[in-house]
C-alpha positions in Angstrom: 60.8 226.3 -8.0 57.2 224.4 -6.9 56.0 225.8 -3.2 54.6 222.9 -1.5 52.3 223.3 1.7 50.6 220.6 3.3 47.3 220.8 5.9 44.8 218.9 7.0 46.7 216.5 9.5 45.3 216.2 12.9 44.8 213.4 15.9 41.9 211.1 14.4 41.1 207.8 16.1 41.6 204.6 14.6 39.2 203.6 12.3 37.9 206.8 11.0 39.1 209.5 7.9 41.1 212.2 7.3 41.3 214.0 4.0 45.4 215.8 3.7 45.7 218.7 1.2 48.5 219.9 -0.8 49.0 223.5 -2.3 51.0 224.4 -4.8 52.1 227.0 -6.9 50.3 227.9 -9.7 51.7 228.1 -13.0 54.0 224.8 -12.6 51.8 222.5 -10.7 49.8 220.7 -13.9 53.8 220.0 -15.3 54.1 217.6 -12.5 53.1 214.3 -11.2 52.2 214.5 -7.4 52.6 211.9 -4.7 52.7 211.2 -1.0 54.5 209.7 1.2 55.2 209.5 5.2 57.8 209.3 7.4 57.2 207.6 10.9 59.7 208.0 14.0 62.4 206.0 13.6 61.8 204.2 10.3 62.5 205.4 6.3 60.7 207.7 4.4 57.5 205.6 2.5 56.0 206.1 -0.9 52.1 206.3 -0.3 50.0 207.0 -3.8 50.8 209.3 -7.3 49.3 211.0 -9.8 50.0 211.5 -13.4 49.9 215.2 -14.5 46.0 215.3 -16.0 45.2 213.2 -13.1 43.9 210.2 -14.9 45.9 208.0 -13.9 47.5 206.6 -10.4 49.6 204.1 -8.7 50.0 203.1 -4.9 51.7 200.8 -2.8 50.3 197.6 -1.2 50.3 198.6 1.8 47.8 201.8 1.1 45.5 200.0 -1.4 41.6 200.1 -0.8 42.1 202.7 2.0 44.2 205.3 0.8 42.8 207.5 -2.7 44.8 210.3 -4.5 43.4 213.1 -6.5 44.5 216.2 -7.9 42.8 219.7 -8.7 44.6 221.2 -11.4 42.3 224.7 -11.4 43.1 224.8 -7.8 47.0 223.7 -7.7 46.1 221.5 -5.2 46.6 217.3 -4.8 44.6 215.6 -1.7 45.0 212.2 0.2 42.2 210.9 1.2 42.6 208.4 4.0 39.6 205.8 5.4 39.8 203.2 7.9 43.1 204.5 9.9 45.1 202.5 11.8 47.7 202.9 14.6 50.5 202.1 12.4 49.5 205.3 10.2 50.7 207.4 12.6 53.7 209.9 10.9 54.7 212.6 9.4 52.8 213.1 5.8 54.5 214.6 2.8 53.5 215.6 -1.2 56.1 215.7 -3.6 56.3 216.8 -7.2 58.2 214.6 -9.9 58.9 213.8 -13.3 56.3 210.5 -12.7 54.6 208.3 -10.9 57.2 206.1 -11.9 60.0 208.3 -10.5 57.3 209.1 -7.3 57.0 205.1 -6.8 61.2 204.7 -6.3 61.3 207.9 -4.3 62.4 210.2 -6.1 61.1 213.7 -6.0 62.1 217.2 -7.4 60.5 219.2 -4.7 59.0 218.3 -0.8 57.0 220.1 1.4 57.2 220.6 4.8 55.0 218.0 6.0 51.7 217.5 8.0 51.4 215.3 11.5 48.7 212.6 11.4 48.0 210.9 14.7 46.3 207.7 14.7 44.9 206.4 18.3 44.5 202.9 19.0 
């Protein structure tokens, strides 16, 4: 199994940043793409961003592009969101995943979750 533990997410006001961190455990994490998604209240889970396995390559979703940048630290087991210009309508529940892809990330589909990480965006 791949131990997933998010941090980082906090109340931030619109406009600014906020840079989310995922840890993982060690010996697995570089045989794994990594993405993230969110979950706001009421509404399906959303793919965010992934990242291949060597971390050279990535792939988000419209609505994330230009604001939203993925990277990975394989020495450290960690993958990190980095988030700029915020918006109300960011406000949710954030979540890294580990996959087979970032093609298999991009339709959902995840072998392991983690817990998740609140991000509050005021208006």
């Amino acid at each position: 199994q791949v131990q997933l533990v998010e941090s980082g997410g906090r109340l931030v006001q619109a406009g600014g940043s906020l840079r989310l961190s995922c840890a993982a455990s060690g010996r697995t994490f570089s045989n794994y793409a990594m993405g993230w998604f969110r979950q706001a209240p009421g509404k399906e889970r959303e793919f965010l961003t992934a990242i291949n396995r060597s971390g050279d390559g990535t792939f988000n979703a419209d609505s994330v592009k230009g604001r939203f940048t993925i990277s990975r630290d394989n020495a450290k087991n960690t993958v990190y969101l980095q988030m700029n210009s915020l918006k109300p309508e960011d406000t949710a529940v954030y979540y890294c995943a580990a996959g087979s892809g970032t093609y298999y990330l991009a339709n959902i589909h995840a072998a392991y979750w983690g817990q998740g990480t609140q991000v509050t965006v005021s208006s």
